[in-house]
Each structure stands twice: as C-alpha cells, then as structure tokens.
mmCIF file of the N, C-alpha and C atoms, coordinates in Angstrom:
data_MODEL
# 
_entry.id   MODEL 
# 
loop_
_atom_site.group_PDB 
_atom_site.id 
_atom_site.type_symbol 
_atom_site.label_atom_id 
_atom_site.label_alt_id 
_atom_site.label_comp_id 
_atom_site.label_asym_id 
_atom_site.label_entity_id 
_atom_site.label_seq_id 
_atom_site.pdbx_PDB_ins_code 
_atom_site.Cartn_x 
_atom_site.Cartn_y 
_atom_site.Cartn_z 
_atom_site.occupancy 
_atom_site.B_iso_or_equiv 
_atom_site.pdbx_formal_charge 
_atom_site.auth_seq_id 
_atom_site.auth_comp_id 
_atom_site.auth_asym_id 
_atom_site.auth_atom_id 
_atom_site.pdbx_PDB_model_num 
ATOM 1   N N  . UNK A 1 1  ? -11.719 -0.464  12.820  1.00 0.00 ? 1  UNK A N  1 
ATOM 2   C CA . UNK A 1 1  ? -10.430 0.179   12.928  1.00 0.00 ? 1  UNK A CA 1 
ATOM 3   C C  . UNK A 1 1  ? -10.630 1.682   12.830  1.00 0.00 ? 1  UNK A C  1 
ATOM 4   N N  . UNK A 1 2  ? -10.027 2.276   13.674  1.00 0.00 ? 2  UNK A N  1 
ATOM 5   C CA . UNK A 1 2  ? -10.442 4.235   13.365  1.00 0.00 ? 2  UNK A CA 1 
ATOM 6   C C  . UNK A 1 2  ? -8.943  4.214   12.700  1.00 0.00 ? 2  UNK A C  1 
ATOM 7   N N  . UNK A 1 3  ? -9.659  4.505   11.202  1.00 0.00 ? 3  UNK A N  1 
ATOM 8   C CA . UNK A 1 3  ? -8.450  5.125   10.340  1.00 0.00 ? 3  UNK A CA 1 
ATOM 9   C C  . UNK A 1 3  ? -9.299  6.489   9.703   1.00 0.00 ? 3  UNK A C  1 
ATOM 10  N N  . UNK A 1 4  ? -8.209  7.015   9.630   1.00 0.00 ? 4  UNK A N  1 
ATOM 11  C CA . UNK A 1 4  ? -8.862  8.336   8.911   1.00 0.00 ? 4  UNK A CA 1 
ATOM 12  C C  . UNK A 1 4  ? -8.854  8.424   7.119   1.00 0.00 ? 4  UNK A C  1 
ATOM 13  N N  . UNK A 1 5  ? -9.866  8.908   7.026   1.00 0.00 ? 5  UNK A N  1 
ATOM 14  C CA . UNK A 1 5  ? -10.103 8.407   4.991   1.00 0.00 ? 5  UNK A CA 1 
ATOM 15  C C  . UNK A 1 5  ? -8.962  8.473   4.436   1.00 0.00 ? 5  UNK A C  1 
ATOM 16  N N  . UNK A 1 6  ? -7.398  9.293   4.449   1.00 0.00 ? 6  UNK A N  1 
ATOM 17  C CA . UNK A 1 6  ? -6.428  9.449   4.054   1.00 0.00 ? 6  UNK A CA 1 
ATOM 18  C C  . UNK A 1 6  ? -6.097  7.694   4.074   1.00 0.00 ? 6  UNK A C  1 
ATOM 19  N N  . UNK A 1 7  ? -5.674  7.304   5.309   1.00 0.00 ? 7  UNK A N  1 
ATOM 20  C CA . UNK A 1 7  ? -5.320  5.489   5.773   1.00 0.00 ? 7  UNK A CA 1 
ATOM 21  C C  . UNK A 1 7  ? -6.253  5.074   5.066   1.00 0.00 ? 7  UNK A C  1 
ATOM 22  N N  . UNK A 1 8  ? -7.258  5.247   4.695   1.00 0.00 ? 8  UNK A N  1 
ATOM 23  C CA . UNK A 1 8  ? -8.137  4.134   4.345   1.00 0.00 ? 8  UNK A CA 1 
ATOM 24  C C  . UNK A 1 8  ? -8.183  4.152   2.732   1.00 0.00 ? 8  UNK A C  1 
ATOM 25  N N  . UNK A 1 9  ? -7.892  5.537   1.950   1.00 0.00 ? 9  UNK A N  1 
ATOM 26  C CA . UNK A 1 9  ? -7.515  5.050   0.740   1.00 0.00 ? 9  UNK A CA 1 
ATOM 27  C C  . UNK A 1 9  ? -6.228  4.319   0.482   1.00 0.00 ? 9  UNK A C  1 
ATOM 28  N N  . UNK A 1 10 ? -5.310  4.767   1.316   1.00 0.00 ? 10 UNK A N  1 
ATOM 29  C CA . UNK A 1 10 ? -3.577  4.087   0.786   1.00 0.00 ? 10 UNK A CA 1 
ATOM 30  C C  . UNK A 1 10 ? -4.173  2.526   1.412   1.00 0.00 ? 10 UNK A C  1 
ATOM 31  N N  . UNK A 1 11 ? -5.177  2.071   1.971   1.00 0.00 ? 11 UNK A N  1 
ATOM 32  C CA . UNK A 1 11 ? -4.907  0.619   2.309   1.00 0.00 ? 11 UNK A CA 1 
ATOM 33  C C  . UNK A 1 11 ? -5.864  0.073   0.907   1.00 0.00 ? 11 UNK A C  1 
ATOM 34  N N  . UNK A 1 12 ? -6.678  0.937   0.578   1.00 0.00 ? 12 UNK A N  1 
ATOM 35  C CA . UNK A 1 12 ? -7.362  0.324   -0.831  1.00 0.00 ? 12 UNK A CA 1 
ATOM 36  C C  . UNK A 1 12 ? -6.519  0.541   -2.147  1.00 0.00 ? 12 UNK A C  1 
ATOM 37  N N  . UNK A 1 13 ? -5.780  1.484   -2.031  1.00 0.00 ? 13 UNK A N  1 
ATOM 38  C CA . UNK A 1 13 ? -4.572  1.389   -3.256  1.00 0.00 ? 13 UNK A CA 1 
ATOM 39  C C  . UNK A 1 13 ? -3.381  0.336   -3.140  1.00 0.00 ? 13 UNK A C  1 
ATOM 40  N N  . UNK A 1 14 ? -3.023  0.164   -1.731  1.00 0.00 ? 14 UNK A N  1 
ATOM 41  C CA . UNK A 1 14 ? -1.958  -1.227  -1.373  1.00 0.00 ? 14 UNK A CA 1 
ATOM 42  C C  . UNK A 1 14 ? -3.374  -2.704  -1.960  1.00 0.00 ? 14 UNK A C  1 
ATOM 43  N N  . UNK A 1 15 ? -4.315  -2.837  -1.549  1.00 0.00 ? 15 UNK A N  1 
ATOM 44  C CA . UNK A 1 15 ? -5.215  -3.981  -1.949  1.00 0.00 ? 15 UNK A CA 1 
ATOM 45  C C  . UNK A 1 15 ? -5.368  -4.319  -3.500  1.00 0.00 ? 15 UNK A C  1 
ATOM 46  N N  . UNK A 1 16 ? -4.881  -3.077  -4.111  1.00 0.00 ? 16 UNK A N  1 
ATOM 47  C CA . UNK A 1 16 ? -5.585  -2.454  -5.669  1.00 0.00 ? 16 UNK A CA 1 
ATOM 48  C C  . UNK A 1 16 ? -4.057  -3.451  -6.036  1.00 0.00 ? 16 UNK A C  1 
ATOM 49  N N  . UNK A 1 17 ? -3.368  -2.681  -5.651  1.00 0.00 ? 17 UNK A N  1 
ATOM 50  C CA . UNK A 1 17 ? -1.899  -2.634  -6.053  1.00 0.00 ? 17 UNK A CA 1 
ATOM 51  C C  . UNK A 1 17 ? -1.481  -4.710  -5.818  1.00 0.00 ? 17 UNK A C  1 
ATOM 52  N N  . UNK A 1 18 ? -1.374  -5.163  -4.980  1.00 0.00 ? 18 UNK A N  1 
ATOM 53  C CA . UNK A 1 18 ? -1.562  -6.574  -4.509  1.00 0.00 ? 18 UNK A CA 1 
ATOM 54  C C  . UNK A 1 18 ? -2.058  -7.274  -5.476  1.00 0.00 ? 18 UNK A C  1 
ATOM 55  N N  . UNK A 1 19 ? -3.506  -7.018  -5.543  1.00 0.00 ? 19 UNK A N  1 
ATOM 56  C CA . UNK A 1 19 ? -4.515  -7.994  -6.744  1.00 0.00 ? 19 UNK A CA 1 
ATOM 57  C C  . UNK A 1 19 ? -3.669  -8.076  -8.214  1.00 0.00 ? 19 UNK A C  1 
ATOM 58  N N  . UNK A 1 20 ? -2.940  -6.897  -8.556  1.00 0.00 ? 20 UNK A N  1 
ATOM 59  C CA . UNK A 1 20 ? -2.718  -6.437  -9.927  1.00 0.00 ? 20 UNK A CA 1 
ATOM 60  C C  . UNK A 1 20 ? -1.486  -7.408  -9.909  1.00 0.00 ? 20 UNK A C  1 
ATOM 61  N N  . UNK A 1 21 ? -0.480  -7.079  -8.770  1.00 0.00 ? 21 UNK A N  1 
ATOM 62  C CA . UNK A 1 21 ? 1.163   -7.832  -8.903  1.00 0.00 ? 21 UNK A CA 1 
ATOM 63  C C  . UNK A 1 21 ? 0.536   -9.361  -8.579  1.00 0.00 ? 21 UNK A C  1 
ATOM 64  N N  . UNK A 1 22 ? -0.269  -9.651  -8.195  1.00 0.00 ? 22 UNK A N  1 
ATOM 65  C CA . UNK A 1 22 ? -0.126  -11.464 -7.752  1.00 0.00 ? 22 UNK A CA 1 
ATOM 66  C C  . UNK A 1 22 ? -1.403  -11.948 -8.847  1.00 0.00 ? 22 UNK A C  1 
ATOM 67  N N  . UNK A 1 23 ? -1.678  -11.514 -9.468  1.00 0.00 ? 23 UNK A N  1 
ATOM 68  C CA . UNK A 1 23 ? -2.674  -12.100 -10.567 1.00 0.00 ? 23 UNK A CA 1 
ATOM 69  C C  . UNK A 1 23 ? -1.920  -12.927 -11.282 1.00 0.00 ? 23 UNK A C  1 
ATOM 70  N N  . UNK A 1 24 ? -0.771  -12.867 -11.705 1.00 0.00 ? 24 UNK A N  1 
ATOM 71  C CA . UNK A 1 24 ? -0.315  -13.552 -12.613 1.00 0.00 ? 24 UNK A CA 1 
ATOM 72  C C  . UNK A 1 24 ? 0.731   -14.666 -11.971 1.00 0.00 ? 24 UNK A C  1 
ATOM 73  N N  . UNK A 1 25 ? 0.875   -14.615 -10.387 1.00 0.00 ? 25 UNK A N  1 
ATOM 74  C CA . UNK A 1 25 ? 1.428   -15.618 -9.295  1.00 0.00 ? 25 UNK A CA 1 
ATOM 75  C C  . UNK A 1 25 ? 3.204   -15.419 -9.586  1.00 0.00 ? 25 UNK A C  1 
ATOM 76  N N  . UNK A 1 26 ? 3.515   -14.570 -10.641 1.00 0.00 ? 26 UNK A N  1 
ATOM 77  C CA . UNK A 1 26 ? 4.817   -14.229 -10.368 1.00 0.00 ? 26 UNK A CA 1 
ATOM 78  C C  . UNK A 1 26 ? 5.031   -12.718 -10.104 1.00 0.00 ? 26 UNK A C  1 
ATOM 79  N N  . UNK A 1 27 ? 6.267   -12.195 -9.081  1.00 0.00 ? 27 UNK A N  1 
ATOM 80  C CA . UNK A 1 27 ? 6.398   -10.729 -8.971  1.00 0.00 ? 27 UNK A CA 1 
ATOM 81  C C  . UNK A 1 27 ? 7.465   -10.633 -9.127  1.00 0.00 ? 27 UNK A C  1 
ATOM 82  N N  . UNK A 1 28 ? 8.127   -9.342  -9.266  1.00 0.00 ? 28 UNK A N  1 
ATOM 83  C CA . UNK A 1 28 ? 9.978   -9.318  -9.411  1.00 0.00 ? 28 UNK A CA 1 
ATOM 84  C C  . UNK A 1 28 ? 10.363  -7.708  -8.454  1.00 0.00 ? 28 UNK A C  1 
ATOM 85  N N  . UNK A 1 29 ? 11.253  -7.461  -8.305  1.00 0.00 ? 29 UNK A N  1 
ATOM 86  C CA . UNK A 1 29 ? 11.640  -6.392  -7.809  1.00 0.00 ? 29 UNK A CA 1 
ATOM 87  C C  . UNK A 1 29 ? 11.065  -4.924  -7.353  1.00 0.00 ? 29 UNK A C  1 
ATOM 88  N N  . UNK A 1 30 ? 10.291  -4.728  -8.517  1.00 0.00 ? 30 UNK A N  1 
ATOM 89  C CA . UNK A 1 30 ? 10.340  -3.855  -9.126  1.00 0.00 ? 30 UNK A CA 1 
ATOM 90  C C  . UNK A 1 30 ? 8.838   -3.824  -8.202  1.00 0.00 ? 30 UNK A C  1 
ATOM 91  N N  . UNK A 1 31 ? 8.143   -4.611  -8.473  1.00 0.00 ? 31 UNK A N  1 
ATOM 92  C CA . UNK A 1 31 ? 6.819   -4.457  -7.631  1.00 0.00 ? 31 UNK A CA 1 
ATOM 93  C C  . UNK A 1 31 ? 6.972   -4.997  -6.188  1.00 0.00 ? 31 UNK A C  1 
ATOM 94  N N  . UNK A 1 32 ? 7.990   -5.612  -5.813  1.00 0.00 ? 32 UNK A N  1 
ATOM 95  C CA . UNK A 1 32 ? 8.035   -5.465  -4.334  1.00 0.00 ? 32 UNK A CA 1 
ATOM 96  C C  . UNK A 1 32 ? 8.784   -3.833  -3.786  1.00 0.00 ? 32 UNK A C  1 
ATOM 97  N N  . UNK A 1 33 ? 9.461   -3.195  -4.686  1.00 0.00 ? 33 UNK A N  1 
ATOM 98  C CA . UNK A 1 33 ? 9.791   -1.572  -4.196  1.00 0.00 ? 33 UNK A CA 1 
ATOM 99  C C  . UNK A 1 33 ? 8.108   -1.067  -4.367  1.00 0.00 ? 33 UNK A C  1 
ATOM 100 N N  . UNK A 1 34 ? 7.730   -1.294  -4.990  1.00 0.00 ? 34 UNK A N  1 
ATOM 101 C CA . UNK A 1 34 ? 6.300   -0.667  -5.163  1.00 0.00 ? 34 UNK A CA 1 
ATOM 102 C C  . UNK A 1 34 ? 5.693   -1.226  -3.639  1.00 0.00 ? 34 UNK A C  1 
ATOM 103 N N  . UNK A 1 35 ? 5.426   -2.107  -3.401  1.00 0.00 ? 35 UNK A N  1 
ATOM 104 C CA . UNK A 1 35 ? 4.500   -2.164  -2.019  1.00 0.00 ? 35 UNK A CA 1 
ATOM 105 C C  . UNK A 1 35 ? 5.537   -1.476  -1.170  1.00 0.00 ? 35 UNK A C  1 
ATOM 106 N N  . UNK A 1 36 ? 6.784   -1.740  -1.182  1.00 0.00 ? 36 UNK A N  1 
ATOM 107 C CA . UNK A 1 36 ? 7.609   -1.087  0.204   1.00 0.00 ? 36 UNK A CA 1 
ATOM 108 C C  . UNK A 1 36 ? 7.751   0.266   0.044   1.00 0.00 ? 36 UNK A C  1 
ATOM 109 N N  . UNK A 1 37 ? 7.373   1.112   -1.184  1.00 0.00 ? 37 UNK A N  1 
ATOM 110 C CA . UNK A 1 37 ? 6.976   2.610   -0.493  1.00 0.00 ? 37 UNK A CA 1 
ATOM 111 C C  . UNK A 1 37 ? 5.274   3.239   -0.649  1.00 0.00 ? 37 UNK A C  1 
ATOM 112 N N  . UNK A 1 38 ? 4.704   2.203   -0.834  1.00 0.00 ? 38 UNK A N  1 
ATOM 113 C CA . UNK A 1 38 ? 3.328   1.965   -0.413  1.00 0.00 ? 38 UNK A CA 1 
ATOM 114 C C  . UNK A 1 38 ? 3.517   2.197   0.983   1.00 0.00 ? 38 UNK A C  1 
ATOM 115 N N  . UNK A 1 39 ? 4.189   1.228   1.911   1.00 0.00 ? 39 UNK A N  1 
ATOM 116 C CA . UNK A 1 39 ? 3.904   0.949   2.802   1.00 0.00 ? 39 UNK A CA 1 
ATOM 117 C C  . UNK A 1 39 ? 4.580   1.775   3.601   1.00 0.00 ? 39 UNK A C  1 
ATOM 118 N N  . UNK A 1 40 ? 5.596   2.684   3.052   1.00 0.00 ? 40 UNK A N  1 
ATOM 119 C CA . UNK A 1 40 ? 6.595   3.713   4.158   1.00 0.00 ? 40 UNK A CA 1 
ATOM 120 C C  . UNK A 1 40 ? 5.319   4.833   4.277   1.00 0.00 ? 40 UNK A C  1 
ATOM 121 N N  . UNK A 1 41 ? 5.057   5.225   2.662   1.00 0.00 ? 41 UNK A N  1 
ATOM 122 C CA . UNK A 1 41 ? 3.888   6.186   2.526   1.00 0.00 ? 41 UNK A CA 1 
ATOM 123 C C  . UNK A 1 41 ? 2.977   5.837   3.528   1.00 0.00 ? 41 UNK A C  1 
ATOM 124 N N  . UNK A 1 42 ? 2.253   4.888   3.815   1.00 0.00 ? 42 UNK A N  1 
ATOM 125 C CA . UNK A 1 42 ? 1.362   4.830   4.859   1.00 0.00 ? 42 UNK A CA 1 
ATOM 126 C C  . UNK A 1 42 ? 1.615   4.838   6.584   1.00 0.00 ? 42 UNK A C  1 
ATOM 127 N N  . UNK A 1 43 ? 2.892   4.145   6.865   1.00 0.00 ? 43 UNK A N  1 
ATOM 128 C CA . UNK A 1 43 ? 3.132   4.388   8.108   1.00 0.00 ? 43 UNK A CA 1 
ATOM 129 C C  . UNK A 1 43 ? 3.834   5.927   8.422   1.00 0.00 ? 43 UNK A C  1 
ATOM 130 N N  . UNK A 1 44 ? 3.891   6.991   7.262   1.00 0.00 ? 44 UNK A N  1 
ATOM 131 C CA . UNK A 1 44 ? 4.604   8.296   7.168   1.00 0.00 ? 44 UNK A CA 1 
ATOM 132 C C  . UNK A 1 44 ? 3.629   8.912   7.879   1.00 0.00 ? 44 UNK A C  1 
ATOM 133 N N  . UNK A 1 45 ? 2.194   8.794   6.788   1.00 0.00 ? 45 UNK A N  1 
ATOM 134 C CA . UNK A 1 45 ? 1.227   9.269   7.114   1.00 0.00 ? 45 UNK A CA 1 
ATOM 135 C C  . UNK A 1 45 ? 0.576   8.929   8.294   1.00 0.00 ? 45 UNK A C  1 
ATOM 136 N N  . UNK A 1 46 ? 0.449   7.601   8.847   1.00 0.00 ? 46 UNK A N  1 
ATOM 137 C CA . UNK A 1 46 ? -0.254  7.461   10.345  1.00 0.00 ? 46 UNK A CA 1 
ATOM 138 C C  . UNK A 1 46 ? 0.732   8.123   11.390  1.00 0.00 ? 46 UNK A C  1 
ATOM 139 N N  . UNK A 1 47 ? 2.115   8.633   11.157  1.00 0.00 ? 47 UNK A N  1 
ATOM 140 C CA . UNK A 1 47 ? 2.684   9.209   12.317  1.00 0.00 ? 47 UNK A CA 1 
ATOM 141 C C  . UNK A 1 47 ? 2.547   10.609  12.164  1.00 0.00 ? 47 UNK A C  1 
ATOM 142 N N  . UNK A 1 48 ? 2.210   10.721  10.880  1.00 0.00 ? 48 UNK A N  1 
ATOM 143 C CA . UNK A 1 48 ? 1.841   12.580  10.824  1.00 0.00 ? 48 UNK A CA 1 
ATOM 144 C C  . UNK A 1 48 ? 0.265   13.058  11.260  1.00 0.00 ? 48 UNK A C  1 
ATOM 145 N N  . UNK A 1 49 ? -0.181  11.678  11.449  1.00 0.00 ? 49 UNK A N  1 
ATOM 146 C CA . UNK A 1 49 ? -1.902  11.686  11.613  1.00 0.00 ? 49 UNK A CA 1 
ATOM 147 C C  . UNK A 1 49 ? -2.741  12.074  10.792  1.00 0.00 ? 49 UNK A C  1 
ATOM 148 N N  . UNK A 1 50 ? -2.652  11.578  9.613   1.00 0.00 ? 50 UNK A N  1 
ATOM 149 C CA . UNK A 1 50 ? -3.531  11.840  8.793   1.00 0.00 ? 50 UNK A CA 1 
ATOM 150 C C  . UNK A 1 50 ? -4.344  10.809  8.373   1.00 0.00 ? 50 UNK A C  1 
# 
C-alpha cells in the first residue's frame, strides 16, 4: 500500500486502539466515538496528503 508514515502511524494507533477496546469482548460508546474520530482523523489526513 503507498501510505505515507503520517497514514501509517494513525493505522498502527487505530490497531493499538482496537486490541485495547476488544480485549475484554465488551465496548460502549465512548470507545466507538474513539475509533470514529480515529477514523475522520485519518481520512482528513489522506485528503490533505499527508
């Protein structure tokens, strides 16, 4: 995949972030807002090209 190191840490902090909320097989709110501005943050950044 050509991501640039910026993309490629926010996809190892979303992986980081994942392992931590589903370890315990329950999640609540609070960590699904957490991946969904994980994930704005990263598609922000692939349209600004970084």
């Amino acid at each position: 995949m050509a991501m640039t190191l910026v993309q490629t840490v926010m996809i190892a902090i979303i992986l980081i972030v994942s392992a931590i909320n589903l370890n315990d097989g329950e999640t609540n709110a609070v960590e699904g807002m957490t991946h969904s501005v994980l994930f704005a943050t990263f598609i922000m950044l692939a349209f600004l090209g970084l």
